[in-house]
C-alpha positions in Angstrom: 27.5 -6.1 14.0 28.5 -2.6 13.9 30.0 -0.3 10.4 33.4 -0.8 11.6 33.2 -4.7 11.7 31.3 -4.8 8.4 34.3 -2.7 7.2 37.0 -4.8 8.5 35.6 -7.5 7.5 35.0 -6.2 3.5 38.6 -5.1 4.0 39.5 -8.7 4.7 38.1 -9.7 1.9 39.8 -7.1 -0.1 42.8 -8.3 0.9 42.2 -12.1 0.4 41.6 -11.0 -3.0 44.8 -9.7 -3.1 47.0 -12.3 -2.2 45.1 -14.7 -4.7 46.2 -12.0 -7.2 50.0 -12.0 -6.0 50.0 -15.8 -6.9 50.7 -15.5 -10.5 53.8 -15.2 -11.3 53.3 -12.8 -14.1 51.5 -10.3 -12.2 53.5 -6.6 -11.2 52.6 -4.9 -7.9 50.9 -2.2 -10.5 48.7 -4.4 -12.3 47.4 -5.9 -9.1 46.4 -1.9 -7.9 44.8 -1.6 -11.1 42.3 -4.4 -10.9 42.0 -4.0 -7.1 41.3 -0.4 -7.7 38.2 -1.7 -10.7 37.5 -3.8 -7.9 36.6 -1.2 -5.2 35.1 1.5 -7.9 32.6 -1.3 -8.8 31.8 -2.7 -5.3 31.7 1.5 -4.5 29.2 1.6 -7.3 26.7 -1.6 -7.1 26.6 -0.2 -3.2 24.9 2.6 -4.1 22.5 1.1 -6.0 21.4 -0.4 -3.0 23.2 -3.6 -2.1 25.4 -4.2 0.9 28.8 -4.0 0.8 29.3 -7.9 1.2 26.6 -8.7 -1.2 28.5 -5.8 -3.4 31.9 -7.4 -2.6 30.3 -10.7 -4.0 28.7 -9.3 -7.2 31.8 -7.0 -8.3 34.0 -9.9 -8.3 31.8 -12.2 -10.5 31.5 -9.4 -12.9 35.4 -9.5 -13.1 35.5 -13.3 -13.5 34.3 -12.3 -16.6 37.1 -10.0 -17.7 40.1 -12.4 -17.2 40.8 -15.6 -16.1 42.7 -15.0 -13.0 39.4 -13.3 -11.4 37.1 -16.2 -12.8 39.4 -18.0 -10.7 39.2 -16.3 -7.2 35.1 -15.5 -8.0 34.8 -19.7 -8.7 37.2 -20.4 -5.5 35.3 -17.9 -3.0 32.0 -17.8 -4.3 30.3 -20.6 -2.6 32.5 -19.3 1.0 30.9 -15.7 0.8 27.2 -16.7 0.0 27.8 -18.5 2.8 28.9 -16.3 4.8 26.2 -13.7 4.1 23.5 -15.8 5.0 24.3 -18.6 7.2 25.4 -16.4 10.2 24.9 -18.4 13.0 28.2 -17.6 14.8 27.2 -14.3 15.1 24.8 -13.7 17.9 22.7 -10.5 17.0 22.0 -12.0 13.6 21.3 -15.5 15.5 18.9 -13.3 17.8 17.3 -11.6 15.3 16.6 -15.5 13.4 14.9 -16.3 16.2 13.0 -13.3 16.9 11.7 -13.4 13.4 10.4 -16.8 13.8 8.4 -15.9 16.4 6.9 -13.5 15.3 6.3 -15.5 12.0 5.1 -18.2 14.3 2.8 -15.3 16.0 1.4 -14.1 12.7 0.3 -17.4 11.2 -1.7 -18.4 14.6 -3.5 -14.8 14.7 -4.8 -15.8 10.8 -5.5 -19.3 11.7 -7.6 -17.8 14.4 -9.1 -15.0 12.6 -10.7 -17.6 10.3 -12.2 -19.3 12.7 -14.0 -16.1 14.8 -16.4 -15.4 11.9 -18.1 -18.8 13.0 -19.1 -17.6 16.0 -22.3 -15.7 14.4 -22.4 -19.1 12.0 -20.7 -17.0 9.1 -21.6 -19.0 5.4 -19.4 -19.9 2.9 -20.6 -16.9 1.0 -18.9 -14.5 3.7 -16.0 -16.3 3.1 -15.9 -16.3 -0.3 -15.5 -12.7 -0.4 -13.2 -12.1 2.8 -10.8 -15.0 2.0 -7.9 -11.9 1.7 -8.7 -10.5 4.6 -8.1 -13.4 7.0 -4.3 -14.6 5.7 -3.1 -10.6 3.9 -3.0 -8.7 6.5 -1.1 -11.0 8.9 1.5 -11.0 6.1 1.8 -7.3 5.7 2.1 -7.2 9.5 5.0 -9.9 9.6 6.8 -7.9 7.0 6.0 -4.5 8.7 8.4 -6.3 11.7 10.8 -7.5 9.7 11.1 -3.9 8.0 10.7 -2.1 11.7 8.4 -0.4 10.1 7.5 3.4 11.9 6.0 6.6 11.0 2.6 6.9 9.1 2.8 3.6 6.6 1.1 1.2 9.6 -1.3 3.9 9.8 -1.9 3.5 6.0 -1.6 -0.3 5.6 -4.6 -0.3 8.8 -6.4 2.0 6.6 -6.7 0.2 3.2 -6.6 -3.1 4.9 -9.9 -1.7 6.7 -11.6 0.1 3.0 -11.1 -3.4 1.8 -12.8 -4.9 4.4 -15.9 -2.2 4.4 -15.8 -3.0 0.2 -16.1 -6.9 1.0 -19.1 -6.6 3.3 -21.2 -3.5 3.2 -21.6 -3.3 -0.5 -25.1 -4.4 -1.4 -23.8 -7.2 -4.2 -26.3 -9.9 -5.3 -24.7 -13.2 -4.9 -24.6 -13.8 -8.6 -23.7 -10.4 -10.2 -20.9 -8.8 -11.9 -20.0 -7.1 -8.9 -19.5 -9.4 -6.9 -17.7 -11.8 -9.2 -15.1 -8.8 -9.9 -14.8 -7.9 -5.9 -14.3 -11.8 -5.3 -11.2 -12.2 -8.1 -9.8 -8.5 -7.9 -10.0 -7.3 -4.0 -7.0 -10.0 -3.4 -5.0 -8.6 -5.9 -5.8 -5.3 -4.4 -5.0 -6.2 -0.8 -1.6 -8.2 -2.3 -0.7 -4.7 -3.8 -1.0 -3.4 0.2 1.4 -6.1 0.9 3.7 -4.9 -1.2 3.6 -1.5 0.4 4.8 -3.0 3.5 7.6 -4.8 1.9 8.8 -1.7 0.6 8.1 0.0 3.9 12.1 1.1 4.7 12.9 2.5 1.3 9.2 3.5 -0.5 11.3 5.6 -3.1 13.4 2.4 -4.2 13.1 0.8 -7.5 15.2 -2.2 -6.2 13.1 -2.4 -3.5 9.8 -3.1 -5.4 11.6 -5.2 -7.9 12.4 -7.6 -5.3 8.8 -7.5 -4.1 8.3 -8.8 -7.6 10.7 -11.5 -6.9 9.6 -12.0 -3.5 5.8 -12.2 -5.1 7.1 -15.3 -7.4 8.8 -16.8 -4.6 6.1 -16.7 -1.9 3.7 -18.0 -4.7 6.0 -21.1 -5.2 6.3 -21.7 -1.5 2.5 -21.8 -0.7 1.8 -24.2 -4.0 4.6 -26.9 -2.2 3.2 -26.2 0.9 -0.1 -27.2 0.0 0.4 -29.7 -2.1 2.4 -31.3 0.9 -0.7 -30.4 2.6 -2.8 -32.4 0.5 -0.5 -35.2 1.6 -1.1 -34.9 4.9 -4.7 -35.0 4.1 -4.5 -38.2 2.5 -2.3 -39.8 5.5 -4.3 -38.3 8.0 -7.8 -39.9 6.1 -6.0 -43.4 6.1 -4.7 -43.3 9.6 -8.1 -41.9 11.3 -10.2 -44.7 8.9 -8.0 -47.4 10.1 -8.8 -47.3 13.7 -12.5 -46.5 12.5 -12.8 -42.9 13.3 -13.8 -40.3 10.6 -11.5 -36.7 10.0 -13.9 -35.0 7.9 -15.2 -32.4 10.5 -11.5 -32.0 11.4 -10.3 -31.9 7.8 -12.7 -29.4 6.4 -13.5 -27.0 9.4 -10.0 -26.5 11.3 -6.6 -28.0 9.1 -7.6 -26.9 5.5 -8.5 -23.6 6.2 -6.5 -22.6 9.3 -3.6 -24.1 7.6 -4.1 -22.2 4.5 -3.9 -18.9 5.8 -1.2 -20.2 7.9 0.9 -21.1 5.2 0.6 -17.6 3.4 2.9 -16.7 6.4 4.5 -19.0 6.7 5.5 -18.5 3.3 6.7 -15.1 3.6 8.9 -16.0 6.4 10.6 -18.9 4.1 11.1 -16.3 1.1 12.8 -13.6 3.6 15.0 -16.1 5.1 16.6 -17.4 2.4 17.0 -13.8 0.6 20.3 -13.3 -0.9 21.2 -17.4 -1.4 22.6 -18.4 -4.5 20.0 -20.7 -5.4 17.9 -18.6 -6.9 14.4 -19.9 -8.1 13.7 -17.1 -10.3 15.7 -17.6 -13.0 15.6 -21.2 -13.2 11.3 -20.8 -13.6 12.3 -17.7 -16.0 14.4 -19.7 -18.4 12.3 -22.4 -18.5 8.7 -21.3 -19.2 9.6 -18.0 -21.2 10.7 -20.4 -24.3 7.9 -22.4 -23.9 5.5 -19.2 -23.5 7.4 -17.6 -26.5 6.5 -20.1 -28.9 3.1 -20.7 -28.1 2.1 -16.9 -28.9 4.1 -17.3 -31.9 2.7 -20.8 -32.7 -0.9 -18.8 -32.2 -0.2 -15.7 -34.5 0.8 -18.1 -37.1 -2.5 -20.3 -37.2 -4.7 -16.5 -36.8 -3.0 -15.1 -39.6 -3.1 -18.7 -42.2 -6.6 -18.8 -41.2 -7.4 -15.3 -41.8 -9.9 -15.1 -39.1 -10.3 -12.7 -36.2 -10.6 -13.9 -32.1 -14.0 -15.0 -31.1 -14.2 -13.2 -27.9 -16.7 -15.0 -25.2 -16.6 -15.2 -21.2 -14.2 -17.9 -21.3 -12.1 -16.9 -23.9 -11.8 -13.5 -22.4 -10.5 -14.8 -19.1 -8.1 -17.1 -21.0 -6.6 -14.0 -22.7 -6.4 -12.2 -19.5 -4.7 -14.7 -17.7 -2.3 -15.3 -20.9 -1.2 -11.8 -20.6 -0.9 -11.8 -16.9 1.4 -14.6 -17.2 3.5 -13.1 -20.0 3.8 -10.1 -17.8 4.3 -12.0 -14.7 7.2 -13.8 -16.4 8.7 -10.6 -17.7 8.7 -8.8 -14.6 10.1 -12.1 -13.0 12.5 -12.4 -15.0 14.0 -8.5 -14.6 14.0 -9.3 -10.9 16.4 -12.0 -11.3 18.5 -10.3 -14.0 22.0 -8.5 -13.0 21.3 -5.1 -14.3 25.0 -4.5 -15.1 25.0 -7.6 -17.2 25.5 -7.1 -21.5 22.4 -7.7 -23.4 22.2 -12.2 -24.7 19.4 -14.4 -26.4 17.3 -14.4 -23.3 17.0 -10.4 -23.8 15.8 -11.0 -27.3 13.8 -13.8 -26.9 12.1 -12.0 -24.3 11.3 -9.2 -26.6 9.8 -11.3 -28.9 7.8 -12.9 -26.6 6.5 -9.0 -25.5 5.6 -8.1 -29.4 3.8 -11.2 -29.3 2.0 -10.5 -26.4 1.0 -6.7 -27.4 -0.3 -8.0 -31.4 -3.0 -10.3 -29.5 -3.6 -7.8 -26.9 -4.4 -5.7 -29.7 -6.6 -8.2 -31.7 -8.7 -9.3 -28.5 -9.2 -5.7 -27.7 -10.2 -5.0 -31.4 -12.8 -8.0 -30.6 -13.7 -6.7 -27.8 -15.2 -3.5 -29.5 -17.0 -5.2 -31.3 -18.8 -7.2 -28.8 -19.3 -4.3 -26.8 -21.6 -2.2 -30.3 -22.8 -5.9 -30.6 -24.6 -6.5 -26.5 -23.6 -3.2 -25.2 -21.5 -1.7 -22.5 -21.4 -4.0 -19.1 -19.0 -4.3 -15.9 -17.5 -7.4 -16.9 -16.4 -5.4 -20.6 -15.3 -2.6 -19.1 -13.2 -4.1 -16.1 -11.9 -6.2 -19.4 -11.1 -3.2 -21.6 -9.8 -1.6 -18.9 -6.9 -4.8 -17.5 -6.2 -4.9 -21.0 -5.3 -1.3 -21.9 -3.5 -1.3 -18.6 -1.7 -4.4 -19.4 -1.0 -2.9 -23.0 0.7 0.4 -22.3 3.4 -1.7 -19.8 4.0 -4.2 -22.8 4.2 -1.1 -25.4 6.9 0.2 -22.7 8.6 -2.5 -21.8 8.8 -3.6 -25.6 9.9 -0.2 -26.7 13.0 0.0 -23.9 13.8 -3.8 -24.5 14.8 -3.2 -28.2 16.9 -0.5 -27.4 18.4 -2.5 -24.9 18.9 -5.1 -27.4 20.0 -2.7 -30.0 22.5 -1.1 -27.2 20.6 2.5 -27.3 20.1 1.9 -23.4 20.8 0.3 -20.3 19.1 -2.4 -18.9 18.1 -0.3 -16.3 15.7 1.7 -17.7 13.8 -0.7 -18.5 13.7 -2.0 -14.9 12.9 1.3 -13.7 9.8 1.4 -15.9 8.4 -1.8 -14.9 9.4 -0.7 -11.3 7.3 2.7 -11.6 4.3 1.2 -13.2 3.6 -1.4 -10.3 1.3 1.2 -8.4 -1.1 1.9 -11.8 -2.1 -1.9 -11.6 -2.6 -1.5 -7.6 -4.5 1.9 -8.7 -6.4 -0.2 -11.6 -7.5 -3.3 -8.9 -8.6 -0.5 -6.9 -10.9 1.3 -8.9 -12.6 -2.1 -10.1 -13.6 -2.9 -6.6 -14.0 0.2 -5.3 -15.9 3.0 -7.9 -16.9 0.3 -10.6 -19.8 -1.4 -8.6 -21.7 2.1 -7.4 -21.2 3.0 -10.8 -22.9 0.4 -12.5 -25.5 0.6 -9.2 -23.9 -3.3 -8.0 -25.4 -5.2 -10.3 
């Protein structure tokens, strides 16, 4: 489709728009040039914030529908038509092409991981191998499937090759003991690391965009959901394929464990990124629906906590366990925060979601702050270790973003600000937790001589 069709075509819209304005009887010729001219100042401005005009067209009106009742008529009439339109093209041959072009490569990408699985086997690699390079045989085929869909040029493959590769030389050549700290941390953090790279090749066609990472957030959520259903229906299959083999007296197990769970896992991880990119821009959105569930539920809880802590009076016995446990709280408060901005309209006025979501943050940053006060003291207590400092370290990290993100959400609450500043922080700060992941699995081990 070339700029003059996509402008004929907004244009057309435009003047659909119009005539559903003409209808009513009580409307002049210069009330109708006033709202059409809102209209085209607000597509105009959500445009260049980075959406196309259609998708701009789409969002301007619903913002209307919420100014008078004659445009919360045309957005609930055309609505449903225009999503449509946007994504289910398949009168219109180049985007038809470019479906089908993308499924083959999709279809290209998860046989190369599916095969890169398999090659280790050929000098009888043990589990242990795979333990550590688990990343390295499904991420890379997904930064490459992106890399196509983004046409991706100029020095980033270069880059992507390059800390694909350092991750690679980090999983096998340093000398770890199979039980120590540093391998545990390389084993739990070098996926988060190389997931990081991923999102550098999302983000390929406009590095400098905030937008553009947010939806790698969103995109992150998405593909996550994806590969859970995917291999949960797996696990299905598993079970059907056990009865059915059994039945005519013939055993799967060799099948099962050395070719269809692990070539279809890494299979799925692009398989999964294909689904999320193809349905970009549809109205049913899974983000907010997972948002507005869990973040009440999430809220509550912390507060539910602080309440017993402070009518007991007693501190947070930090152990190995319990540390993880906080870790992965906090993860999952930021995880829904930063979902949850993905998904949000940045134009939209402040509501109870905002606040709630602010408490939920305060909440979060009090018992960051008492586990890390714990921490301390188990550190003067056994001394200073890997495991504590990679700890102190995710949690200080963790802590400034919340400290930010709390700070700009009550002054979004308290209308000092707009919403997006506090999506441009959250956007900005992505690359210190790549940077953090990094520096566990890359300088902490030498440092502390791979124990």
């Amino acid at each position: 489709m070339t700029v003059t069709d996509g402008k004929d075509e907004l244009e057309t819209q435009f003047a659909q728009w119009r005539e559903h304005v003409r209808r009513r009887p009580e409307m002049v010729e210069s009330d109708a040039d006033e709202l059409e001219d809102h209209l085209r100042n607000s597509v105009d401005e959500l445009a260049g914030l980075g959406l196309d005009r259609d998708e701009a067209f789409l969002v301007a009106v619903k913002r209307m529908g919420g100014l008078d009742e004659l445009s919360r008529e045309f957005a609930r009439e055309h609505s449903e038509r225009l999503w449509k339109q946007l994504m289910f093209t398949e009168d219109d041959p180049a985007k038809k092409n470019r479906s089908r072009r993308d499924l083959i490569a999709m279809l290209v990408c998860a046989f190369g991981a599916a095969v890169s699985i398999k090659i280790p086997e050929l000098w009888n690699a043990d589990g242990h191998f795979y333990q550590k390079n688990a990343a390295l045989f499904a991420l890379p085929w997904v930064a490459g499937f992106l890399m196509w869909r983004r046409r991706t040029t100029g020095w980033v493959p270069g880059l992507l090759v390059g800390l694909f590769g350092l991750g690679a030389v980090v999983a096998n050549a340093y000398p770890t003991g199979d039980d120590g700290q540093s391998e545990g941390l390389i084993v739990s953090h070098l996926p988060l690391a190389l997931w990081m790279v991923v999102g550098l090749a999302y983000v390929s066609d406009d590095l400098r965009s905030a937008r553009r990472r947010m939806d790698f957030v969103r995109f992150t959520g998405e593909w996550f959901v994806y590969l859970v259903l995917m291999l949960l229906g797996g696990g299905v299959l598993t079970v059907f394929l056990y009865a059915i083999f059994e039945a005519v007296g013939m055993s799967p197990d060799t099948f099962i464990s050395e070719w269809l769970v692990p070539c279809g896992v890494v299979a799925a991880t692009v398989v999964g990124a294909w689904l999320v990119e193809v349905k970009q821009g549809v109205i049913e959105n899974i983000a907010p629906v997972l948002t507005r569930l869990f973040t009440p539920l999430f809220t509550v809880a912390l507060l539910a906590y602080l309440v017993v802590i402070g009518w007991g009076g007693r501190g947070i016995d930090i152990d190995r366990s319990a540390l993880i446990t906080f870790d992965l709280l906090l993860a999952v408060v930021l995880g829904l925060l930063l979902y949850s901005q993905s998904a949000r309209d940045p134009l939209a006025p402040r509501g109870p979601f905002d606040v709630m979501q602010l408490v939920l943050v305060v909440s979060a940053l009090v018992i960051d702050a008492l586990v890390l006060w714990a921490m301390a003291g188990r550190i003067l207590e056994y001394g200073m270790t890997q495991n504590n400092v990679t700890a102190i370290g995710q949690n200080i990290v963790l802590l400034a973003n919340l400290a930010g993100a709390a700070w700009l959400l009550l002054t979004f609450v308290r209308r000092r600000t707009g919403f997006a500043a506090v999506e441009r922080w959250q956007t900005a700060y992505l690359p210190v937790f790549g940077l953090w992941f990094w520096i566990v699995v890359l300088i902490l081990p030498p440092v502390f001589r791979f124990d």
